[in-house]
N, C-alpha and C positions, 0 to 999 in steps of 0.2 A: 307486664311483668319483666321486660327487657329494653334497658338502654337503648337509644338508637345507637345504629353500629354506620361508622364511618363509608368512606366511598374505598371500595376492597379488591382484591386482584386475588389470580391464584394458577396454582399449576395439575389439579387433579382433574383427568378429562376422562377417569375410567368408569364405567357404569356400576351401581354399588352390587357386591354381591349378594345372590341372595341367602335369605336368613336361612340357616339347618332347621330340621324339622325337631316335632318334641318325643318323637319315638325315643327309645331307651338305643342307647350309643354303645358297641361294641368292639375291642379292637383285639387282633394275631399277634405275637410274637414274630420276629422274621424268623423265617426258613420253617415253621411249625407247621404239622402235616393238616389240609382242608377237615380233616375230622376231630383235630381239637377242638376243645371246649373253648369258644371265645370270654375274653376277659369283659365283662360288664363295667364300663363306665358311667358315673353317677348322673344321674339327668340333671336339665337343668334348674336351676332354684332364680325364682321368683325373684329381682330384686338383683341378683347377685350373678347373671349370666344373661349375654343381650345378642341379638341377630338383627341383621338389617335386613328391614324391610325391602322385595326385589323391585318393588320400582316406585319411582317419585318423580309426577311430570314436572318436567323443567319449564320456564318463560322463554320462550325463543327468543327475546329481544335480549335476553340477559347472556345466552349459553349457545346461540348460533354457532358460535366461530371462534375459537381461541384464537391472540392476538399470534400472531407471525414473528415476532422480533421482539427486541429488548430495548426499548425504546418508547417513549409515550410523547406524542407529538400536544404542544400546547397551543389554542390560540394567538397565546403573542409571538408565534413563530420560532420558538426554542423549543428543545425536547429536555426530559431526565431520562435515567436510565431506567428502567422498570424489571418487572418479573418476564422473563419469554413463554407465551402459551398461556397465558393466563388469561381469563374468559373475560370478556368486556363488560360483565354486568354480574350482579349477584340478587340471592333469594333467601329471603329469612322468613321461617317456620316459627311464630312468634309464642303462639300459647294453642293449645289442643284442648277438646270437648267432645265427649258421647252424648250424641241425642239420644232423645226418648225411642226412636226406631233402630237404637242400637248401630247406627250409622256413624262414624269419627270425620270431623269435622275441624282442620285446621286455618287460622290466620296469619300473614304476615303481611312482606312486603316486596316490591322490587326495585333493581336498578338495572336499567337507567330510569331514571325519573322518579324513584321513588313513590311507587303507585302502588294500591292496594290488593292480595291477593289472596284465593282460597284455595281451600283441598279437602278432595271428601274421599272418604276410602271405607268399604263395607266388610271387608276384613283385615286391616293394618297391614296387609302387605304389599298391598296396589294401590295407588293415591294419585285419584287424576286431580289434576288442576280446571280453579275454577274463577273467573272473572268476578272482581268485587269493585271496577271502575277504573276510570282512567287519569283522574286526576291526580296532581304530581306534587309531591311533601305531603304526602296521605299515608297514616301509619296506625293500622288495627294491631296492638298490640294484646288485646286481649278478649276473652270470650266466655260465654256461659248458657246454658241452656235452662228453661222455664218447664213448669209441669206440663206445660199446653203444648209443647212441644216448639217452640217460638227459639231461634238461635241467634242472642244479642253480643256483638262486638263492639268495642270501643276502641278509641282511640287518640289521634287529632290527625285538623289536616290545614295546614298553615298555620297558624297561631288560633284556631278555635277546637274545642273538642267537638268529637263526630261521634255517632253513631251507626250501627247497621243493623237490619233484621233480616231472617228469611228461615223460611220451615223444613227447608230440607239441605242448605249447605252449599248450594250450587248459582240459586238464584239468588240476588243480595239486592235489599233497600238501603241508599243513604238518609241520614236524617241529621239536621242540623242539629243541635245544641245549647240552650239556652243560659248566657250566663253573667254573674254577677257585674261582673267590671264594663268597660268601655269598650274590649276589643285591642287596646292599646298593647296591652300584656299579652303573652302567650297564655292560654290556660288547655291541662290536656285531661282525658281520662287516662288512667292506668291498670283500671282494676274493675272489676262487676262480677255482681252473684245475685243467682235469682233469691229473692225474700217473699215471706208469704205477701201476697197483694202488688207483688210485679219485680222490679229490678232495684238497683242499689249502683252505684260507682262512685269511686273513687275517683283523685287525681291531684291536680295542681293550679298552680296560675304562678306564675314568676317567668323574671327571664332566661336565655334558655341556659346559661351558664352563672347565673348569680342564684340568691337566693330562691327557695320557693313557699309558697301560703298554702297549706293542703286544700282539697275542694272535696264534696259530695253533692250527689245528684240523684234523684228519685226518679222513678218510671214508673207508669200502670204495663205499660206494653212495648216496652224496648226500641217506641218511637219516638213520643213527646215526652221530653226530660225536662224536669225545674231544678234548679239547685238549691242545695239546702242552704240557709241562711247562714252567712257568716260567723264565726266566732274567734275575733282577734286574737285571745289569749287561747284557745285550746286550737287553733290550727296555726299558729307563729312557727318561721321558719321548718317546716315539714312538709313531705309528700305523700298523700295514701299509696300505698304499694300491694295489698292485699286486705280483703272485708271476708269472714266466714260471721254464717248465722249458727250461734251456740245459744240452746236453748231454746230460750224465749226473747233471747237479745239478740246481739250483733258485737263482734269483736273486729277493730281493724288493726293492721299494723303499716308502718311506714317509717322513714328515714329523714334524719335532722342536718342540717347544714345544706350549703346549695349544690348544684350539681358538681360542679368539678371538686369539694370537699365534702362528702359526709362525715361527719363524727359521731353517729349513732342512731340510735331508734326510738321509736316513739310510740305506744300505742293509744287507742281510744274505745271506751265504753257506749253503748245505748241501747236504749229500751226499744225506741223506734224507729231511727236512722234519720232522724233533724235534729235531737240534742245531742252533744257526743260531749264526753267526761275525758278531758284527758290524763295520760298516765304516763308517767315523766317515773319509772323503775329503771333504779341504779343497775340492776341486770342487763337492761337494752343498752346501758352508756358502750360507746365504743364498734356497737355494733351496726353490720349493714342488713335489717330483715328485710325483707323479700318477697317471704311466701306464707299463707297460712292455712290451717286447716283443722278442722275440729277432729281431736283425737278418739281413737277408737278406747283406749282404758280412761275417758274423760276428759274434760277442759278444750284448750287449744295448744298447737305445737305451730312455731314460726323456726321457720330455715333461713338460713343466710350466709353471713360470714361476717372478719370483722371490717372495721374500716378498710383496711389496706388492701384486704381478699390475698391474707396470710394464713388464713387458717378459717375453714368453713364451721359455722357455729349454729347451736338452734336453741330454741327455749322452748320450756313448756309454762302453762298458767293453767289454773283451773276456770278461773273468771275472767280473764282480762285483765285484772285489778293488780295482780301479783305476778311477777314472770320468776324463775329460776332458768339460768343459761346451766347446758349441757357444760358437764367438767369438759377440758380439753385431753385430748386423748389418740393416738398415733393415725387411729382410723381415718380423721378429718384433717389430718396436719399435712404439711409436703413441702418440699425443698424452696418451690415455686408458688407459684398462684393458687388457689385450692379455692371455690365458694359451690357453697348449694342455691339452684336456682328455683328450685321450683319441691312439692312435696305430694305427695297421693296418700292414699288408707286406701289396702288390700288386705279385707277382712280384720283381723288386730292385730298387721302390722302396717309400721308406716314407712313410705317407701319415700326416698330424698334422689334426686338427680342433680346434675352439676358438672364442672371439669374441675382440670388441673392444669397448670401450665409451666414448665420446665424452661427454658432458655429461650424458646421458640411457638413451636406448636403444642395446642392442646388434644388433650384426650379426657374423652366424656367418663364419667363415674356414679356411683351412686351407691345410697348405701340402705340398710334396710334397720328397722327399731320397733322395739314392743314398749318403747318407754319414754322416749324423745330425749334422754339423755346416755344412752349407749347407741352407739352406731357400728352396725356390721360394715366393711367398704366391700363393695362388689369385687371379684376378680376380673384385671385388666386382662383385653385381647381384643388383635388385632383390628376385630369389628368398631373396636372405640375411637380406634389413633385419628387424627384430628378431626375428632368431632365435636363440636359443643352441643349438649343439651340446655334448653330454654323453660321447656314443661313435660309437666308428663300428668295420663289419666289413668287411671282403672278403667280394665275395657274386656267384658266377657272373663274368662279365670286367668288374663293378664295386666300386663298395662304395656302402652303406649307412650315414647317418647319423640318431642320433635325437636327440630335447632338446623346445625348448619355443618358441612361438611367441606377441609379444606382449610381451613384458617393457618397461618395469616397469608393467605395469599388468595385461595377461591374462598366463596360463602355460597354454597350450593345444597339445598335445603336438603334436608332426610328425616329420616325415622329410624328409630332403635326400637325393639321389640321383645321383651319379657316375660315369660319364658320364649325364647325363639318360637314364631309359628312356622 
């Protein structure tokens, strides 16, 4: 579900606070006598008020030691000038998942070396870190859990797509990938969801800054993958970027042009996940979807924004077949950068996370919908200021958000938490 994110620096080295609790909040007038009636303030709402979670283990290879100086010594014996204090390495919290034991279970990545990592936390508020291997340009960007309780990541790791399994979050199998081309090409996963009779993924094969050819992949068990057979004309210049099972079918969505230019969106149809119907609606032109998710008053709802991540946008479809984009509207607009990354259903509503970005640093956002064409935006506070959110799940009567804290200078991984616990 996220871009790889460049080699990052930064200057936040304070430990996050932790989140307020969800008891009802009450605050004094100054100078009013201990036996006034306190003023009741509104609790928090779902979607629309976020606390951070009090702890999220760091990589020690990444976050030992913030750098001393302002200065970054190169190889060929010159320096530039850099950020001072800024941590030598960073951690991206890539996509998040509830197992079936009610256990939260995240993936990303780190630096130095770009190696693969986890996180498992049994109440959203404490999140150890967990070893998913050591090998280096390895990037689980995405995950999903099975009926059987089975927890499948994807990825890539060099120019092949990867896989992982393991049933409790902590212990992780790699597994190769098996795939169409020669190996000559990059090809990645981007996306997976369990489907009845085992797994599903998305992704790609192109190079890593020109065009790309979307790709799918089938599993019984989140180890041995085959890919789905080719189709020139319905996977031409596109990437899977999200698959939800609606119905009796399967709805994907994804993005057109190659990496360093999108110019819009693209979805696809299927009954069983090897034929795929493509859908070229004048609603996705212009856009960047994202994320998708089958809605709670029917169909499906994809989040994103548009090309430029000028203005964050979603659509709704009943089938796949037809999309209608949300009108534009103040809530999703901003001065700066604005996109939705990712999207949840909490009960019948649907919950969208994302940033914003002003001149410099971003601040996390989100917003909440009964309809996938109106958007509430959360109220901003201090718990958000430069955080980006990447995903978010429904988890117990909240949800869960993950990403990175600190940009543009740290990327030190976190969690936001809805209604604060």
């Amino acid at each position: 579900m996220l871009a790889l994110v460049g080699v990052l620096a930064g200057c936040g080295t304070q430990s996050p606070t932790p989140a307020p609790t969800l008891s009802p909040r009450t605050s004094q007038s100054p100078g009013a006598s201990p036996s006034a009636s306190p003023v009741a303030l509104p609790s928090p709402v779902l979607g629309l008020d976020w606390g951070r979670a009090a702890s999220v283990e760091r990589p020690e290879e990444a976050f030992a030691q913030p750098s001393p100086g302002a200065s970054i010594p190169f190889s060929l014996g010159i320096t530039r000038s850099g950020h001072p204090l800024h941590f030598p390495g960073q951690a991206i919290m890539a996509d998040v998942a509830s197992a079936p034991s009610r256990e939260l279970v995240s993936v990303g990545y780190v630096y130095p070396g770009w190696h693969p990592a986890a996180w498992t936390s049994v109440d959203g508020r404490a999140w150890e870190l967990q070893e998913m291997g050591t090998t280096e340009f390895t990037f689980p960007v995405a995950l999903t859990t099975g009926p059987d309780g089975t927890i499948v990541a994807v990825g890539r790791s060099g120019s092949a797509p990867i896989a992982w399994t393991s049933q409790d979050g902590r212990s992780w199998q790699p597994h190769g990938v098996a795939i169409l081309g020669d190996g000559k090409v990059a090809e990645r996963m981007t996306t997976v969801v369990a489907v009845p009779g085992g797994y599903l993924a998305g992704g790609s094969v192109g190079p890593e800054l020109l065009d790309r050819h979307a790709r799918f992949w089938r599993s019984t068990d989140g180890a041995t993958w085959t890919p789905v057979d080719d189709d020139p004309e319905a996977f031409e210049n596109a990437e899977v970027r999200a698959i939800a099972v609606h119905g009796d079918g399967l709805v994907a969505i994804g993005t057109v042009g190659d990496a360093q230019a999108i110019t819009g969106s693209v979805a696809w149809v299927s009954d069983d996940g090897d034929q795929w119907t493509r859908v070229d609606d004048n609603a996705l032109d212009g856009g960047r979807a994202v994320a998708l998710a089958e809605a709670p008053f029917g169909g499906v709802v994809a989040v994103g924004s548009d090309a430029t991540e000028d203005e964050a946008f979603a659509w709704v479809s009943e089938d796949g077949r037809s999309w209608t984009r949300a009108p534009s509207e103040p809530s999703r607009q901003y001065h700066g950068k604005v996109r939705m990354t990712d999207v949840a259903v909490v009960g019948e509503e649907l919950v969208g996370v994302g940033n914003y970005v002003g001149l410099q640093r971003g601040t996390a956002i989100s917003w909440v919908s009964r309809d996938g064409l109106h958007w509430e935006q959360a109220r901003s506070a201090p718990v958000q200021e430069q955080v980006e959110l990447y995903a978010v799940v429904h988890s117990g009567s909240g949800i869960v958000a993950v990403g990175s804290f600190g940009a543009p200078d740290d990327y030190i991984p976190v969690v936001l938490l809805s209604p604060a616990r």
